[in-house]
Every structure is written in structure tokens, then in C-alpha cells.
FIGU-656328 format. One record per residue (C-alpha): residue number from 1; x, y, z. Coordinates in nm, 4 decimals, decimal comma, always signed. Layout:
N
<vose num="NUM" px="X" py="Y" pz="Z"/>
...
***
This chain:
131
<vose num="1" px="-0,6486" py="+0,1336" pz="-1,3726"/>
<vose num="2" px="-0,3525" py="+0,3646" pz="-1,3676"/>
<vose num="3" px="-0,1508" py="+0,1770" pz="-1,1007"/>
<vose num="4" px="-0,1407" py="-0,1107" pz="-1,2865"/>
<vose num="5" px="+0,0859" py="+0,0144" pz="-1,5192"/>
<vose num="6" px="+0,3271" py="-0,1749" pz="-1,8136"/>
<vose num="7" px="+0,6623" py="-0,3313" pz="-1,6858"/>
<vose num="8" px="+0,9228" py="-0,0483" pz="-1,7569"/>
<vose num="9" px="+0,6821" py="+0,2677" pz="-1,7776"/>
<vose num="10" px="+0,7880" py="+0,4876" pz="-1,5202"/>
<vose num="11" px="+0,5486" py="+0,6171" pz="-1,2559"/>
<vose num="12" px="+0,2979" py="+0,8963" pz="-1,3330"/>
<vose num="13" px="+0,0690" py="+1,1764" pz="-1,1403"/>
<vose num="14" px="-0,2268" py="+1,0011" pz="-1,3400"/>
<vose num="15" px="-0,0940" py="+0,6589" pz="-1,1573"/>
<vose num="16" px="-0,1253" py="+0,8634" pz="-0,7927"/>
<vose num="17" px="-0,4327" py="+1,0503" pz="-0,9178"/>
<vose num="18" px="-0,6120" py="+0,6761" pz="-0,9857"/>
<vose num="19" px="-0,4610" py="+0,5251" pz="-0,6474"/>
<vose num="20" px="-0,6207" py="+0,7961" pz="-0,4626"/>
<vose num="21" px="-0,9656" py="+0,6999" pz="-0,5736"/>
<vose num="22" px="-1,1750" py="+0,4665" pz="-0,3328"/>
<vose num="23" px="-0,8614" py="+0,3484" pz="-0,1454"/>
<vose num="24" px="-1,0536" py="+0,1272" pz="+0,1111"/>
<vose num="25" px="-1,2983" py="-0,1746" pz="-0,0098"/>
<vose num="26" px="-1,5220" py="-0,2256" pz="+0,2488"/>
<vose num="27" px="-1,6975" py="-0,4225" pz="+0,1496"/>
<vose num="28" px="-1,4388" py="-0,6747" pz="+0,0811"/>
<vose num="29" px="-1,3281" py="-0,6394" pz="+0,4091"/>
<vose num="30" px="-1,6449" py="-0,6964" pz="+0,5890"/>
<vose num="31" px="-1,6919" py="-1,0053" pz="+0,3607"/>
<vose num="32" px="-1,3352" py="-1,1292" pz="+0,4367"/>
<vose num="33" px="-1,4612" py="-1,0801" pz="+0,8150"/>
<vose num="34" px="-1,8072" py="-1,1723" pz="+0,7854"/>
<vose num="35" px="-1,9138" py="-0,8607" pz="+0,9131"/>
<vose num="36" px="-1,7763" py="-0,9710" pz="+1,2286"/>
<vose num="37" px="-1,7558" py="-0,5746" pz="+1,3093"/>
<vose num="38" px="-1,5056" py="-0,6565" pz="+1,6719"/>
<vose num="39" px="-1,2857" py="-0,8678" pz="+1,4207"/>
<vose num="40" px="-1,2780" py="-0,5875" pz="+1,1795"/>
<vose num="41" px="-1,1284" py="-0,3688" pz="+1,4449"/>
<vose num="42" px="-0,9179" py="-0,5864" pz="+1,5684"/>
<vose num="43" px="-0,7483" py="-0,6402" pz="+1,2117"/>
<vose num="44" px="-0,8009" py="-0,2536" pz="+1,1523"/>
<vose num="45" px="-0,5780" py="-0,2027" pz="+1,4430"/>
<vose num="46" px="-0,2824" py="-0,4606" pz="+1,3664"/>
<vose num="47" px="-0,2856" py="-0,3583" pz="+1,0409"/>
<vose num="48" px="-0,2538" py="+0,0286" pz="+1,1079"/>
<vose num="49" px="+0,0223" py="-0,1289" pz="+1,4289"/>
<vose num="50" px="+0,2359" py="-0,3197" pz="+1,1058"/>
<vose num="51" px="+0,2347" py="-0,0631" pz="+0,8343"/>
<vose num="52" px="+0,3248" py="+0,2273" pz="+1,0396"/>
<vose num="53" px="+0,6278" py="+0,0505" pz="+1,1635"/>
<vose num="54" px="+0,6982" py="-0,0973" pz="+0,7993"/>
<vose num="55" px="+0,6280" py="+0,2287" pz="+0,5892"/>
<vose num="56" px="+0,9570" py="+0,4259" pz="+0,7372"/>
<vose num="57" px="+1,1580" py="+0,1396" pz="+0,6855"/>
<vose num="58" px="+1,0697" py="+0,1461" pz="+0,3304"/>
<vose num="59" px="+1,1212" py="+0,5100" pz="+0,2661"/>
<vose num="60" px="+1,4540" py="+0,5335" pz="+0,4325"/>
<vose num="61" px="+1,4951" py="+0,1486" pz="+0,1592"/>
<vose num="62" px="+1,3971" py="+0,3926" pz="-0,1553"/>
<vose num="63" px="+1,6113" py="+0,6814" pz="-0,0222"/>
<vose num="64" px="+1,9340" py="+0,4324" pz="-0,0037"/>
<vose num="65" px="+1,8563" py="+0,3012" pz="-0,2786"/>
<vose num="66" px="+1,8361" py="-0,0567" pz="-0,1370"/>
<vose num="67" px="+1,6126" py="-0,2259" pz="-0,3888"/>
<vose num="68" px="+1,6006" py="-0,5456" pz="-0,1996"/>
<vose num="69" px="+1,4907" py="-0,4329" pz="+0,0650"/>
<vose num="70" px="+1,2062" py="-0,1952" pz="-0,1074"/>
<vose num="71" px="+1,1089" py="-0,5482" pz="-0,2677"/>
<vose num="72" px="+1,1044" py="-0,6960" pz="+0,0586"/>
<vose num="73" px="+0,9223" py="-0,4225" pz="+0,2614"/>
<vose num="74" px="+0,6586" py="-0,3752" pz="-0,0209"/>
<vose num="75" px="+0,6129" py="-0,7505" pz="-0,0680"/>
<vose num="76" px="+0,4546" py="-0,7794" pz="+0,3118"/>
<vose num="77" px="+0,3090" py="-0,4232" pz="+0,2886"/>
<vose num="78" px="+0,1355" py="-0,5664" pz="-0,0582"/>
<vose num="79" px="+0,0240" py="-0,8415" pz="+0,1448"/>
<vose num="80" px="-0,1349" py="-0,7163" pz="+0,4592"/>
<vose num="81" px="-0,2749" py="-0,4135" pz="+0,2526"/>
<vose num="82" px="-0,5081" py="-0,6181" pz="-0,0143"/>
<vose num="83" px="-0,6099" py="-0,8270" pz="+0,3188"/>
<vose num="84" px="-0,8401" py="-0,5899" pz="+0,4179"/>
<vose num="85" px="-0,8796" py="-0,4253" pz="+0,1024"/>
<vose num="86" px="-0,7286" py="-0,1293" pz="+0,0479"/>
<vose num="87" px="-0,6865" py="-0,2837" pz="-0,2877"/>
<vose num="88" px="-0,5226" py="+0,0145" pz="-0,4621"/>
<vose num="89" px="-0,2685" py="+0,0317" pz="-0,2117"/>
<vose num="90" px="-0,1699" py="-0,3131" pz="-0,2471"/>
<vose num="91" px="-0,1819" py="-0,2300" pz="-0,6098"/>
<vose num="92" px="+0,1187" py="+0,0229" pz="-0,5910"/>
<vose num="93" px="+0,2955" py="-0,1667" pz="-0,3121"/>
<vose num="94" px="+0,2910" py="-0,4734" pz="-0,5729"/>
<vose num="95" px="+0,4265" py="-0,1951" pz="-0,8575"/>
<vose num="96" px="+0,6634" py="-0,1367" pz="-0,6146"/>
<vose num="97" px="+0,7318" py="-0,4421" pz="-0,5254"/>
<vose num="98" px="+0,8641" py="-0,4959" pz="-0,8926"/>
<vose num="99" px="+1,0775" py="-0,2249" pz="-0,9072"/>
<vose num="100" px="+1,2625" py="-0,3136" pz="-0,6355"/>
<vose num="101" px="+1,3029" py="-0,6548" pz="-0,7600"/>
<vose num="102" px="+1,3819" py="-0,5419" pz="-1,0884"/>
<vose num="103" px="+1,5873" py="-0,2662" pz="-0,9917"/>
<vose num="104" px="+1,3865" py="+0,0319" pz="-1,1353"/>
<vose num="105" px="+1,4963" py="+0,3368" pz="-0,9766"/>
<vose num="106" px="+1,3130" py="+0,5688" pz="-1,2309"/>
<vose num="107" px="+0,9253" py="+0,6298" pz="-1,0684"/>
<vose num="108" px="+1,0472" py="+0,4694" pz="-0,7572"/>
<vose num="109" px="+1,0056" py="+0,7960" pz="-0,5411"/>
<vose num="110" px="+0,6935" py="+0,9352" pz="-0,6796"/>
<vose num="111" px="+0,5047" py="+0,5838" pz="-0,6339"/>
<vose num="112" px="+0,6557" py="+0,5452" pz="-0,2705"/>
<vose num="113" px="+0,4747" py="+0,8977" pz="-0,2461"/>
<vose num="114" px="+0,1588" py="+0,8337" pz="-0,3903"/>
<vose num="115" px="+0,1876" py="+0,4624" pz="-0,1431"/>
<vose num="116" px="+0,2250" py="+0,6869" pz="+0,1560"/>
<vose num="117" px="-0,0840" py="+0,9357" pz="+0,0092"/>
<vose num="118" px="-0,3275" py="+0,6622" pz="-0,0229"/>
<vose num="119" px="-0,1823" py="+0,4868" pz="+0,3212"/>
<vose num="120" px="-0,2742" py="+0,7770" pz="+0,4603"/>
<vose num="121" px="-0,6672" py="+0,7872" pz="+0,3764"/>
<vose num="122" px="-0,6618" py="+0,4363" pz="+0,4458"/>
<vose num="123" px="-0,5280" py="+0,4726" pz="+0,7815"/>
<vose num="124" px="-0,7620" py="+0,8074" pz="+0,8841"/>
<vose num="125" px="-1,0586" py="+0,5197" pz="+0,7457"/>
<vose num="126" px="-0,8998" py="+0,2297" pz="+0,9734"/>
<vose num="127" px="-0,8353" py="+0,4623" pz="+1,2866"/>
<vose num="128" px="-1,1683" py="+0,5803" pz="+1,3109"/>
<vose num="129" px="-1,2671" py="+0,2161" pz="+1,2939"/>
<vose num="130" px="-1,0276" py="+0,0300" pz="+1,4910"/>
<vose num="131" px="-1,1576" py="+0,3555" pz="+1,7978"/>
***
């Protein structure tokens, strides 16, 4: 998997190209739900309710340059996002995740842009489930 790149390797197109490859695992989630297809929705819809209140906070993070808070913000995005298993999404928030922590600047805005790419199939899959 491109997104789970080396410590210190900056951020590549062939990382985004990878993360944009089956971005939601259904199947995971249904298991996580058993199939429970009313709790799916419901989790579909405060997931979508989080992240789109979370993701601007962590662009305008990356544009100041805050690393602690892009740590922060993609620490709980990481979290919700593998819990219903958009998998590869989790995967770059947890890259990004790092960086922040780390204080890698270099990659930092084109893996917040491939995070918001894939967030965005995810969430066009969610919406249409969550209706």
C-alpha cells in the first residue's frame, strides 16, 4: 500500500493514487454493525456530522502550520474513519497524524489533499446511505 509509506519519505501522487482505491470497506462496516442496516445509518450520519466539522479545522491546522493541532485533529479523524472502515482514509489521517507529531511539514499539504479526495468518495458513499 502506498499510504503506508516509510517514516521521513515525503508524500507522493502514487500515495493519493492508492488512497483513492476502494475507500469504503463495507463489509467491515456491516460486520462491525452486524448488518444492523438502521445502525449503519445512524453511524453513517454522525460520522459524516463529525468529520465535516473536523476536516476545516484541520486544513486551516496544515495552512498555519500548527502541527499539534494537525496531530490532534487527524488523531480523532484516524479514529472515527477506520470505525466504519474507510480504512484508507484512516490510513492517511494516521500518516498524518505522524507528521504532525513529528513535525514534517514536507508532504503535509498534498496528503491533507489526497485526505480530503478520498473523504470525499467516502462521504458521497455514506450520504447516500445515511438518506
Amino acid at each position: 500500500m502506498g499510504a503506508t509509506r516509510p517514516r521521513g519519505r515525503e508524500w507522493t501522487m502514487a500515495d493519493h493514487d492508492d488512497v483513492q482505491h476502494e475507500v469504503l470497506n463495507m463489509r467491515q462496516f456491516e460486520d462491525a454493525t452486524g448488518g444492523d442496516v438502521e445502525l449503519m445509518q445512524e453511524l453513517a450520519g454522525l460520522y459524516l456530522a463529525d468529520a465535516d466539522a473536523q476536516m476545516p479545522g484541520l486544513e486551516e491546522a496544515v495552512v498555519q502550520r500548527d502541527m499539534e493541532r494537525v496531530s490532534r485533529v487527524a488523531h480523532g479523524l484516524k479514529g472515527s474513519s477506520a470505525s466504519i472502515g474507510a480504512d484508507r482514509v484512516a490510513n492517511v489521517f494516521k500518516i498524518i497524524e505522524a507528521m504532525g507529531r513529528d513535525g514534517t511539514e514536507d508532504g503535509l499539504d498534498d496528503a491533507v489533499a489526497a485526505a480530503r479526495d478520498a473523504y470525499v468518495v467516502v462521504r458521497e458513499r455514506l450520504t447516500r446511505m445515511a438518506a
